[in-house]
C-alpha positions, 0 to 999 in steps of 0.5 A: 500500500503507498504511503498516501493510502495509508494516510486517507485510510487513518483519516477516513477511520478516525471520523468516522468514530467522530461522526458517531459521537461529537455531532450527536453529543449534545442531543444525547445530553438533551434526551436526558432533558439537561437544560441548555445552559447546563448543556453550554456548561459541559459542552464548554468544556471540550475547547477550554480544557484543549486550551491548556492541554495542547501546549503539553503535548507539544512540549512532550514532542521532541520533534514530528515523529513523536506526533504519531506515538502521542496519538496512538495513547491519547486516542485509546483513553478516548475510545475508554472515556466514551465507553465510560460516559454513556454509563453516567446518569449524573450531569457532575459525573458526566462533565468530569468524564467531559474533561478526561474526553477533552485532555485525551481527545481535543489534541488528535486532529492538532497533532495529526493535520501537522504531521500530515502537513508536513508529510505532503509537504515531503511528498508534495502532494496536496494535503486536501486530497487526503484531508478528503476521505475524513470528510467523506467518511464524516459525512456519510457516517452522520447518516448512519449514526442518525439511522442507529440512533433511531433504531439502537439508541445514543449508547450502541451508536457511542461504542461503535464510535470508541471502536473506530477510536480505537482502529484509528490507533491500530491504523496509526502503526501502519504509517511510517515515520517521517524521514527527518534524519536530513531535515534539521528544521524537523529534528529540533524543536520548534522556537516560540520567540521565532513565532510571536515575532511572526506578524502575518502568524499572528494576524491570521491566529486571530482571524482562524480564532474568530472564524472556527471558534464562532463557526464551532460554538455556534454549530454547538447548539444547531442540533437543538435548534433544529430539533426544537424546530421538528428535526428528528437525529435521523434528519439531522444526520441526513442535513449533515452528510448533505453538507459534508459532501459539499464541503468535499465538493470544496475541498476538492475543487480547491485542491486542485484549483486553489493556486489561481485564487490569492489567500485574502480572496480566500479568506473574504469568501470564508468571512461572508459565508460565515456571517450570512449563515448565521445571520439567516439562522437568526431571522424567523424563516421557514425550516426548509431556509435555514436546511438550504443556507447550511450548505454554504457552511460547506464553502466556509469550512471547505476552504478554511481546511485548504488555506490553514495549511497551505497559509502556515506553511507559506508563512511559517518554518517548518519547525514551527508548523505544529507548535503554530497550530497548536496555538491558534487552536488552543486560542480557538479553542478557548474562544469556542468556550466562551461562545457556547458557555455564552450560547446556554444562557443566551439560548436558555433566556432568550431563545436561538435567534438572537444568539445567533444574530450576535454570532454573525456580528462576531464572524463578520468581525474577522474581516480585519485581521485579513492580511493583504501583503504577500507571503513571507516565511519566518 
């Protein structure tokens, strides 16, 4: 099997078992008639613990073949704290097992986009087209993960997720390391000083923070919205493998034709799908609206996932990419906190719309912190 195969297969494994648990993690707690702002409490908790645990395993990793071991551990205490989780009945117990979840499971995808960047970046081989069985295994799995729940039950559709979690590490053995023997920038740890000094790094931490943290904390609560709207988890799981499939369409798309288009052409397009999403959310339309305009998540997501890593590499050394990512998730991840802790109250107290009106507000927002200026790595 060539190596590419081998990492498309680990992607598509590893959303898998994320499709079956974290889209329907929230409906889950609602079945157990948790009320929203308790919702928002425990949901907090998965990016705000990520804030501080990312940097530790950062630190852990003496250079990027180390990525690899640190997720094979983290992603089987991940398939036992899901497992475990679904045993709870009290809201306390079920938030402790939240921060275990966060400490073991926020990390992966840090440590495996940087791993995986650097390997295309080896290979030259466009990280979206590998990035793409993920999405495509995401997408169709969130139908299925509806359809089990509807006919099994949150708990049947929960292990078979901790069986994928657990795969995933099985498929993680199977790619090789890195050969950084020659590489010195790959062989020392990455410099921090070198970083914070990075204006244009620094610029588009803060538009990524904006962006995804609003973008996740918003998404945080769809599933409910759409289900107080007459959605049942099956639907939801059929809207979310709809715009999966486009956000593959985009990522493809991009792939292949990115090079034409300039990074703040880009970053413009993911602005203005991300607030008008919201902002239609936040209007009183019919359901079949709010369906159609998910689509454009797609465009928003799809092209954040080819500019993350084509931008970093262009603006950051190579010995520095994963410590990057790991910083400006973290700050994401510590925005999204504040977003859906924020979302509970605001949902609980005053409904969905105008919580999702001020997300609009705050997606728009990230359109100043667009860099014009050309690229320039340091």
């Amino acid at each position: 099997m060539k190596e590419v195969r081998k990492y498309q297969l680990t992607y598509f494994i590893r959303f898998i078992g994320d499709a079956l648990f974290y889209p329907f993690f929230a409906l889950y707690l609602k079945s157990m008639q948790v009320p929203n702002n308790q919702i928002g409490l425990i949901l907090m908790i998965l990016p705000l613990v990520a804030l501080f645990v990312n940097p530790i395993w950062s630190s852990l990793s003496r250079n990027i073949n180390d990525n690899r071991h640190i997720m094979r551990i983290l992603t089987i205490l991940e398939a036992i704290t899901v497992i475990v989780l679904i045993q709870l009945n009290q809201t306390q117990f079920i938030a402790l097992a939240v921060v275990v979840l966060a400490i073991v499971g926020q990390p992966v995808y840090v440590l495996l986009d940087s791993y995986t960047s650097v390997f295309s970046k080896k290979k030259n081989y466009p990280y979206g087209n590998i990035r793409l069985f993920g999405s495509f295994s995401y997408g169709v799995t969130t139908i299925v993960g509806g359809l089990m729940i509807a006919k099994l039950g949150y708990e049947e559709t929960f292990i078979a997720s901790a069986v994928f979690f657990a795969l995933f590490a099985v498929a993680l053995t199977w790619i090789l390391p890195l050969d950084i023997e020659n590489d010195i920038d790959l062989n020392i740890k990455s410099d921090a000083k070198v970083l914070i000094k990075n204006n244009k790094f620094l610029l588009f931490a803060i538009f990524y923070i904006i962006t995804l943290g609003i973008l996740f904390g918003g998404d945080n609560f769809l599933s409910i919205y759409f289900e107080s709207l007459g959605v049942k988890p099956d639907q939801y799981g059929l809207i979310m493998f709809i715009f999966i499939i486009f956000e593959m369409i985009v990522l493809a798309y991009l792939s292949a034709n990115g090079y034409k288009y300039k990074t703040k052409t880009l970053l413009l397009m993911i602005v203005i799908t991300n607030a008008l999403r919201f902002l239609i959310y936040g209007i009183e339309l019919p359901l079949i609206v709010y369906i159609l305009i998910s689509l454009i998540r797609s465009v928003t997501m799809g092209t954040m996932l080819y500019v993350t890593i084509r931008y970093i590499e262009e603006i950051v050394l190579p010995k520095n990419i994963t410590l990057g990512i790991l910083v400006f998730s973290s700050f994401r991840s510590l925005f999204t906190a504040l977003v859906t802790l924020s979302g509970g109250y605001i949902t609980e107290l005053f409904g969905y719309r105008p919580y999702y009106i001020m997300a609009s507000i705050i997606a728009l927002s990230a359109i100043g912190f667009i860099d014009y200026s050309q690229s320039k790595v340091s």
